[in-house]
C-alpha positions as CSV (number, residue, x, y, z in Angstrom):
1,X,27.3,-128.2,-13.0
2,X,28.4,-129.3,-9.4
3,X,25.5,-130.3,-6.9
4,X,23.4,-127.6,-5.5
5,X,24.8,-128.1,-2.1
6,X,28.4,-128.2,-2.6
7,X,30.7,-125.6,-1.3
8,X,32.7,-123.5,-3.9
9,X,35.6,-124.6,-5.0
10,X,36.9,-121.3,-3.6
11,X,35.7,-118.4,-1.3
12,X,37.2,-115.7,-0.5
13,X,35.4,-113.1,2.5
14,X,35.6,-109.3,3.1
15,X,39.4,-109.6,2.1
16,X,41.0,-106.2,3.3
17,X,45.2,-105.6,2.2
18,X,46.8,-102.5,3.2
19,X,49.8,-100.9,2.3
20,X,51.1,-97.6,4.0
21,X,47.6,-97.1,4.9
22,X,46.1,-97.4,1.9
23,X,44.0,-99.9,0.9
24,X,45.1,-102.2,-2.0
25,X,42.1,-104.6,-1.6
26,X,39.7,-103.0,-0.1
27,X,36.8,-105.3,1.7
28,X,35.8,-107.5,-1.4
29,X,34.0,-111.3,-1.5
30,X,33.5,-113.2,-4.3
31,X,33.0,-117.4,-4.6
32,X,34.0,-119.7,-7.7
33,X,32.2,-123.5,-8.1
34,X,34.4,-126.2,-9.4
35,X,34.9,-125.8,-13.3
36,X,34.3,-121.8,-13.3
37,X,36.4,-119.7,-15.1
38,X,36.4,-116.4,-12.4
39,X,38.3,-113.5,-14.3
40,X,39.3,-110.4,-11.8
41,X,39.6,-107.3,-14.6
42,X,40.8,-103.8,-14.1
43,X,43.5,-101.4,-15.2
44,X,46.7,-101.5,-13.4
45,X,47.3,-100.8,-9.6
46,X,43.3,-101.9,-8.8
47,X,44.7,-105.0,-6.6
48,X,43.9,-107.5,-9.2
49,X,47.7,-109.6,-8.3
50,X,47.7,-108.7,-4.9
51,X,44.1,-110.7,-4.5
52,X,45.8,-113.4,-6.0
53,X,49.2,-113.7,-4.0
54,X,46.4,-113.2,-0.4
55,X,44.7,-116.8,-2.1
56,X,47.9,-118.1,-3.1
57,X,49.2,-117.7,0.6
58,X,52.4,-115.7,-1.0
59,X,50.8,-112.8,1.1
60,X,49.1,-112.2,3.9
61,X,45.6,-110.1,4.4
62,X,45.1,-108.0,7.2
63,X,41.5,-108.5,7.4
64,X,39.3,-111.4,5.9
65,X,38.9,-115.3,5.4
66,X,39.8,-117.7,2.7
67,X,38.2,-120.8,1.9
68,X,38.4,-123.9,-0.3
69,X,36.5,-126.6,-0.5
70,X,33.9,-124.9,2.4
71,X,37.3,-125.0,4.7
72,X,39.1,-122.0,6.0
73,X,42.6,-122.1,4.6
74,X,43.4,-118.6,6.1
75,X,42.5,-115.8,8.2
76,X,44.3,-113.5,10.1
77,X,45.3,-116.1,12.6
78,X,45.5,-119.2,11.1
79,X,47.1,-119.9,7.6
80,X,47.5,-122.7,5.8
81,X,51.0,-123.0,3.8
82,X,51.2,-122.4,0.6
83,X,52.5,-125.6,-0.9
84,X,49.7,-127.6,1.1
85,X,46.6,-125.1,-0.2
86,X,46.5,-127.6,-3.2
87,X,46.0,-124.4,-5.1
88,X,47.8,-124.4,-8.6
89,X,49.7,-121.0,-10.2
90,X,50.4,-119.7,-13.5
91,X,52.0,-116.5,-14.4
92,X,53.0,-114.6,-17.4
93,X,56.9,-115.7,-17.2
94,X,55.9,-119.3,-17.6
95,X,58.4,-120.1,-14.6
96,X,59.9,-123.3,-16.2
97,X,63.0,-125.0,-15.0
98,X,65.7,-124.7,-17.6
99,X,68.4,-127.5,-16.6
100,X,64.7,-129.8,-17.0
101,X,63.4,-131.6,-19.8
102,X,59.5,-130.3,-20.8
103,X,58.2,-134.1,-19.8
104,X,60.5,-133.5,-16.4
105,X,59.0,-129.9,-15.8
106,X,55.5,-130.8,-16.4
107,X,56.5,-134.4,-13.7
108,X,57.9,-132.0,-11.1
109,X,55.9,-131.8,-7.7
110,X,54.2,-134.9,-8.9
111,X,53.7,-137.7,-6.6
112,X,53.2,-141.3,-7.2
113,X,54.6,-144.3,-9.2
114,X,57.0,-143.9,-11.6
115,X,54.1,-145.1,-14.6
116,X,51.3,-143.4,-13.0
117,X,53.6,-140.2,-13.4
118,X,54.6,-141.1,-16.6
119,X,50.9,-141.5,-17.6
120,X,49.5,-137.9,-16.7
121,X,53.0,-136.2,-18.2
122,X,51.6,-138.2,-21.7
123,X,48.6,-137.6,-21.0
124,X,48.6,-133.6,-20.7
125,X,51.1,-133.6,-23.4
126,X,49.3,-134.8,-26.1
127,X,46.5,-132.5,-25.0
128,X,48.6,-129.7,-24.8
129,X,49.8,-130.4,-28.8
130,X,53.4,-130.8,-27.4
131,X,54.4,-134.5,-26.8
132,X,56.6,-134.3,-29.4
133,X,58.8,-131.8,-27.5
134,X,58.8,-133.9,-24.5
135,X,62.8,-134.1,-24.9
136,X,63.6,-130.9,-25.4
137,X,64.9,-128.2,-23.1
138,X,62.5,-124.6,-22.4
139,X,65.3,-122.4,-24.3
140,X,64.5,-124.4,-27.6
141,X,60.8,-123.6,-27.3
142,X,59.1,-120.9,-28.4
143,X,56.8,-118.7,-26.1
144,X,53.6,-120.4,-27.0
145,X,55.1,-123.6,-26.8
146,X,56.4,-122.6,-23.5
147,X,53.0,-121.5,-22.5
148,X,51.4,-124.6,-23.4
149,X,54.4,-126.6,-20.9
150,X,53.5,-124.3,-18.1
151,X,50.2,-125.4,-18.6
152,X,50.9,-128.8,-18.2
153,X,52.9,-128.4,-15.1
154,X,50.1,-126.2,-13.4
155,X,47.4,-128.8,-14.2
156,X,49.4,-132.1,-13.2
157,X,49.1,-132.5,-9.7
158,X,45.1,-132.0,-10.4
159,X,44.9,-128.7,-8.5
160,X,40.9,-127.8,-7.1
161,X,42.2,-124.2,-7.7
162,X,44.1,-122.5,-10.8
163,X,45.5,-119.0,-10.5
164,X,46.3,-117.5,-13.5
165,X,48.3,-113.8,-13.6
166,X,48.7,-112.5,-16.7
167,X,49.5,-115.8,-18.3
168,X,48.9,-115.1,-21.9
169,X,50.6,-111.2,-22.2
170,X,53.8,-112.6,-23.2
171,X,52.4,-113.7,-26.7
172,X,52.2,-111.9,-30.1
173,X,48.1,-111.2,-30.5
174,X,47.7,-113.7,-33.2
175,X,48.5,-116.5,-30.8
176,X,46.9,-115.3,-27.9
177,X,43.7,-115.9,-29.2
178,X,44.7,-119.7,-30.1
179,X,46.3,-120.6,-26.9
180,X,43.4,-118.8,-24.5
181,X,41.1,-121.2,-26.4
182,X,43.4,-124.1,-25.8
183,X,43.6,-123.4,-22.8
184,X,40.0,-122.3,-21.9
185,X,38.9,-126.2,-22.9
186,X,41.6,-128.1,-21.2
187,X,40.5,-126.2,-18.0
188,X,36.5,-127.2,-18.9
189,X,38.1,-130.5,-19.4
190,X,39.7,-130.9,-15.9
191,X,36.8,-129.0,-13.8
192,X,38.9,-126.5,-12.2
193,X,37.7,-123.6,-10.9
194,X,40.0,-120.8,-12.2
195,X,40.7,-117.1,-10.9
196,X,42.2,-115.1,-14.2
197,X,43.6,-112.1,-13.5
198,X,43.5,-109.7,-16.5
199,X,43.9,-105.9,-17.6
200,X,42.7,-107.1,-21.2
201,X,38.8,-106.6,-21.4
202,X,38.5,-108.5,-24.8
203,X,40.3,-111.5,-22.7
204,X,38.0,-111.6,-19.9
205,X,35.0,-111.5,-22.7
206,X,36.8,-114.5,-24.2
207,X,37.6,-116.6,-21.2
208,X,35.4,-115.5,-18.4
209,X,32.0,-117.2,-17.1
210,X,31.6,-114.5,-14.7
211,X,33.9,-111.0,-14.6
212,X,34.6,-109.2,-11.4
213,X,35.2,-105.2,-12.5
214,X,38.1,-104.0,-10.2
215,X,38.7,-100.2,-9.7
216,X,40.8,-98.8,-6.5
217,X,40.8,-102.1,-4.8
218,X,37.0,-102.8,-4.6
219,X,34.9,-104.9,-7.0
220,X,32.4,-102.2,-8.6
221,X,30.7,-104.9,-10.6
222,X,30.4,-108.2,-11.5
223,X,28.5,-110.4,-14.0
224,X,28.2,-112.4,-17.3
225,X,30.4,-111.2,-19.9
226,X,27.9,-110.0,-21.7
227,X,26.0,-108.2,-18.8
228,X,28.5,-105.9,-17.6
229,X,29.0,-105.0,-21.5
230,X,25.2,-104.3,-22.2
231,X,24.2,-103.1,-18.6
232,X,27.9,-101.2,-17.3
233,X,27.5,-99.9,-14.1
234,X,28.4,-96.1,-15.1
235,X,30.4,-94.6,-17.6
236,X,33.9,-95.5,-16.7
237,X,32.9,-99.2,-16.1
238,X,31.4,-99.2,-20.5
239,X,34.5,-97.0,-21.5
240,X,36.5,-99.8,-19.8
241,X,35.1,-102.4,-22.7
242,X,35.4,-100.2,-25.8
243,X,36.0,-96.8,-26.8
244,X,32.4,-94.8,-26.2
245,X,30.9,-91.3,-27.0
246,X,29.8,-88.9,-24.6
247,X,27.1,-86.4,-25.1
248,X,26.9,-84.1,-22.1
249,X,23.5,-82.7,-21.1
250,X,21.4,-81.4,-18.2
251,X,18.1,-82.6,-16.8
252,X,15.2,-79.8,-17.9
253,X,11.9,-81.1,-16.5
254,X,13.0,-85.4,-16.5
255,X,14.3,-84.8,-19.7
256,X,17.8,-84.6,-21.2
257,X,18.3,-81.9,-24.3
258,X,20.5,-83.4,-27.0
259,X,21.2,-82.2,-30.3
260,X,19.6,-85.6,-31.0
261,X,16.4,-85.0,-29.4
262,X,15.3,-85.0,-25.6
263,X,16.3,-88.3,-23.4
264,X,14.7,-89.5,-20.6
265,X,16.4,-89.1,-17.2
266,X,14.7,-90.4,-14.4
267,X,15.7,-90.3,-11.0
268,X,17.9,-87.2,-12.0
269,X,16.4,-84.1,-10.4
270,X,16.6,-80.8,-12.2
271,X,19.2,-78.9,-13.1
272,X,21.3,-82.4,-12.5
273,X,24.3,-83.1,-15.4
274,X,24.2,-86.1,-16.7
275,X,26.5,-88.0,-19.5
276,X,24.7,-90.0,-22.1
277,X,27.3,-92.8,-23.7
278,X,27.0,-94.7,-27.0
279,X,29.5,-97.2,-28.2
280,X,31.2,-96.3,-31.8
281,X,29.6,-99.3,-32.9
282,X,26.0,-98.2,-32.2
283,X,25.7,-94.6,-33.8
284,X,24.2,-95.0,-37.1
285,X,24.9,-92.9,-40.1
286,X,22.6,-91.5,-43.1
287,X,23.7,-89.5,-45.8
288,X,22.9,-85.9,-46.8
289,X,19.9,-85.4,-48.8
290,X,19.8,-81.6,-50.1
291,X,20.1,-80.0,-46.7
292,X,18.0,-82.6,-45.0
293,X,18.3,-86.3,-42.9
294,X,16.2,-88.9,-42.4
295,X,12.8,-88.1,-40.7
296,X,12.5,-88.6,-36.7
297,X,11.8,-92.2,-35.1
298,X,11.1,-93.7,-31.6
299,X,14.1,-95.7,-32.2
300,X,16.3,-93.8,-33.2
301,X,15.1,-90.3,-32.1
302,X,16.4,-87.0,-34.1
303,X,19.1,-87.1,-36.6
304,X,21.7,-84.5,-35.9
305,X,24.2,-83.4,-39.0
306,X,27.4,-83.6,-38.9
307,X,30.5,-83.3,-40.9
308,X,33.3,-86.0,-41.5
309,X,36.5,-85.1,-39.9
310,X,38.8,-88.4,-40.9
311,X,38.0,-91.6,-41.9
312,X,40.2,-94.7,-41.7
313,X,40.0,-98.5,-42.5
314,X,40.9,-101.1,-39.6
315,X,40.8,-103.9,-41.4
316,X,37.4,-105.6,-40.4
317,X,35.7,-102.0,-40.0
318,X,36.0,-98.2,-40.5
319,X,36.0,-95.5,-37.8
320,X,35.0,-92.2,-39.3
321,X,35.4,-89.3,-37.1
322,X,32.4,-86.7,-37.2
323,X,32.3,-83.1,-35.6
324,X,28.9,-81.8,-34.7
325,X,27.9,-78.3,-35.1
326,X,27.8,-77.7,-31.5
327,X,32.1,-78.6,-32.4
328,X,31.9,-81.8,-30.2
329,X,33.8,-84.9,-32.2
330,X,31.9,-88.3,-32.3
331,X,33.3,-91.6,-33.7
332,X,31.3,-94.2,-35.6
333,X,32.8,-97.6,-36.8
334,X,31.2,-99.3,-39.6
335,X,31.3,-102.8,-41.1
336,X,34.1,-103.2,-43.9
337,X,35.2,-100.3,-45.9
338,X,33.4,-97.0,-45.7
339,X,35.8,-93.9,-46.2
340,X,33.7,-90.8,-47.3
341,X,36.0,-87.7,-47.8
342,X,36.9,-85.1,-45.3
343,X,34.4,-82.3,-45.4
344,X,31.1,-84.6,-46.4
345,X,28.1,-83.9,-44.7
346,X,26.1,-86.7,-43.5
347,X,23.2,-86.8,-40.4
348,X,24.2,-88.7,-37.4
349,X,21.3,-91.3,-35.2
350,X,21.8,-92.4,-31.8
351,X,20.2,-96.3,-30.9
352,X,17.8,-95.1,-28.0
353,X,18.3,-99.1,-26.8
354,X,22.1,-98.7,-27.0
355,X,22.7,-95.7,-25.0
356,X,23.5,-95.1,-21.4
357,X,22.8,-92.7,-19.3
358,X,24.6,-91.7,-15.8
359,X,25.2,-88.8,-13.6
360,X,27.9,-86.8,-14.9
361,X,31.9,-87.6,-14.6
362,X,32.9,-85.8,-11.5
C-alpha cells in the first residue's frame, strides 16, 4: 500500500469531450494509487477509449485536468506531450515492430547503457516466459506470445502509468484467462497503477481492484468487483454482469405483488412500477409433489409452479428455461447436469437476499 499522504499515481478531474455537440465523456473523475489495477467497463460507444486517448495526450479534452504524480500534466491550456507524460500504452494490436527482433522491440525507447538495457530486456523476458524467443521476429510468434512481447515493451521504460485498451480481445478464450493472470502479477510486481479499458465484465471481475461502470459517457458506478455485482446500482448496471430475470410488479400499500409472494418496496409510492431482478444463478428449484411445492419460508418466500420449457447442459452447469402460469419465461442455471424433460412441472423459489428491486425500466 503507498503512504497515506501520497498523491495518486494518476488523477483525472471533471474530464468533459465533445463531439458534434454531444458529449462522449461527460464530466467524470476518478484517481488510481501506485500498484492499482483501475478497469473503465461498459458496452461499446460509452467513452471508455476516448478517456484513455484524453490521459494518453493522443486527444485533447475540452473541459477538465489531468494529473500524475499530484502534477497537472494537462488542462485546457497547458499540455504536457505525450512522449514526456511517462505514461505507458498497450492496445489490442500489440503494435510491435516487425523489421525488430522481440529483445530489440521490448529495448526500444529505452535509455541507458548498453548492459543496463540488456539487463531489464532479460530481465522482463524471462518473466514474461519468452526469453527463449528473444531472436525471433513478431510474424513467427503466435498472438499470445506476441501479447506477452508487447508487454515487455510497455513495462521497460518503468512507466508510473499503464494504459491498457482492449489488450487481451485478440486471444482465443482459453488463453485469455492465462495471460490476464500473467499479466495481472507482473503489473502487482512492478507497482504500476493501471487504467484497463474493457467491454468484458467477467475481465474486469478478474483483473480489477476497483471498476468504474460507464454508460453514455458518465461513470454511473464504481466499486470493488464484487460490490457492484452484489449491490448494482439498477437493473441495467446487474444485467450488465450476467444474464437476470425480471418480475414486473406494482407497489400496493409498500408492498410488491408477485406470483412469489408480496416484496417490500420502500421508498416507492403507490401505484409506482417497479422491476424485481434475480440472477439465473439464484432462483432455486423444487420438484412437484402431487399438485403441491414446498411450504412458504422468510427466506425464500412463496413457491410459484412452473413448467420446463428447454433444458440444456453448458458444460460446468445447466440453464433450464421455465414458463410461469402468468406465461412469463424465467431461467435458472444449476450446478452440473440437470435436464428434466420438456413439459415437467416443478415449483419455482426466489432468494429474498439475492433479489433486487428498482423502479421500473423506462
Amino acid at each position: 500500500m503507498p503512504p497515506a499522504n501520497m498523491p495518486p499515481r494518476l488523477e483525472v478531474r471533471s474530464l468533459m469531450r465533445r463531439f458534434d455537440g454531444r458529449a462522449v465523456v461527460d464530466d467524470i473523475s476518478f484517481a488510481i494509487p501506485q500498484g492499482q489495477v483501475t478497469c473503465l467497463l461498459g458496452p461499446s460507444g460509452c467513452g471508455k477509449s476516448t478517456t484513455l486517448r484524453m490521459i494518453a495526450g493522443v486527444d485533447m479534452q475540452d473541459s477538465g485536468e489531468i494529473f500524475v504524480n499530484g502534477a497537472l500534466i494537462c488542462d485546457t491550456v497547458f499540455r504536457v506531450p505525450p512522449e514526456r507524460r511517462e505514461i505507458g500504452l498497450m492496445f489490442q494490436d500489440f503494435a510491435l515492430f516487425p523489421h525488430l527482433s522481440v529483445a530489440q522491440n521490448v529495448a526500444f525507447g529505452l535509455s541507458g547503457s548498453s548492459a543496463d538495457k540488456a539487463a531489464r530486456v532479460g530481465d522482463l523476458l524471462e518473466r514474461v516466459h519468452m526469453a527463449r524467443h528473444r531472436d525471433s521476429y513478431p510474424h513467427a510468434l503466435s498472438g499470445g506470445e506476441q501479447q506477452r512481447v508487447a508487454l515487455a515493451r510497455a513495462l521497460a521504460p518503468r512507466p508510473r502509468i499503464l494504459l491498457m485498451d482492449e489488450p487481451f480481445s485478440g486471444l482465443d478464450e482459453r488463453l485469455r484467462d492465462d495471460i490476464r493472470d500473467e499479466t495481472l502479477a507482473l503489473l502487482k510486481d512492478e507497482g504500476t497503477a493501471v487504467l484497463l479499458v474493457t467491454h468484458e465484465p467477467h475481465e474486469a471481475m478478474r483483473m480489477a481492484d476497483e471498476i468504474l461502470l460507464m454508460r453514455a459517457g458518465k461513470i454511473v458506478q464504481r466499486g470493488a468487483p464484487y460490490n457492484l455485482y452484489n449491490a448494482p446500482v439498477d437493473r441495467r448496471a446487474a444485467a450488465f454482469f450476467s444474464d437476470i430475470n425480471v418480475i414486473e410488479s406494482r407497489v400496493q400499500g409498500a408492498l410488491a405483488p408477485t406470483p412469489f409472494g408480496d416484496f417490500l418496496a420502500p421508498g416507492h409510492s403507490d401505484g409506482t412500477g417497479i422491476d424485481i431482478v434475480i440472477r439465473p444463478q439464484h432462483l432455486k428449484i423444487d420438484f412437484d409433489r402431487a399438485g403441491r411445492g414446498p411450504n412458504p419460508t422468510a427466506q425464500d418466500g412463496t413457491p410459484a409452479r412452473a413448467t420446463v420449457k428447454r433444458a440444456r447442459y453448458l458444460g460446468r452447469e445447466s440453464l433450464v428455461e421455465f414458463r410461469m402460469e402468468t406465461g412469463q419465461i424465467l431461467k435458472a442455471s444449476v450446478p452440473n447436469v440437470f435436464l428434466p424433460k420438456p413439459g415437467t412441472v416443478m415449483w419455482l423459489m426466489l432468494r429474498r437476499d439475492r433479489c433486487f428491486v428498482f423502479p421500473a425500466k423506462g
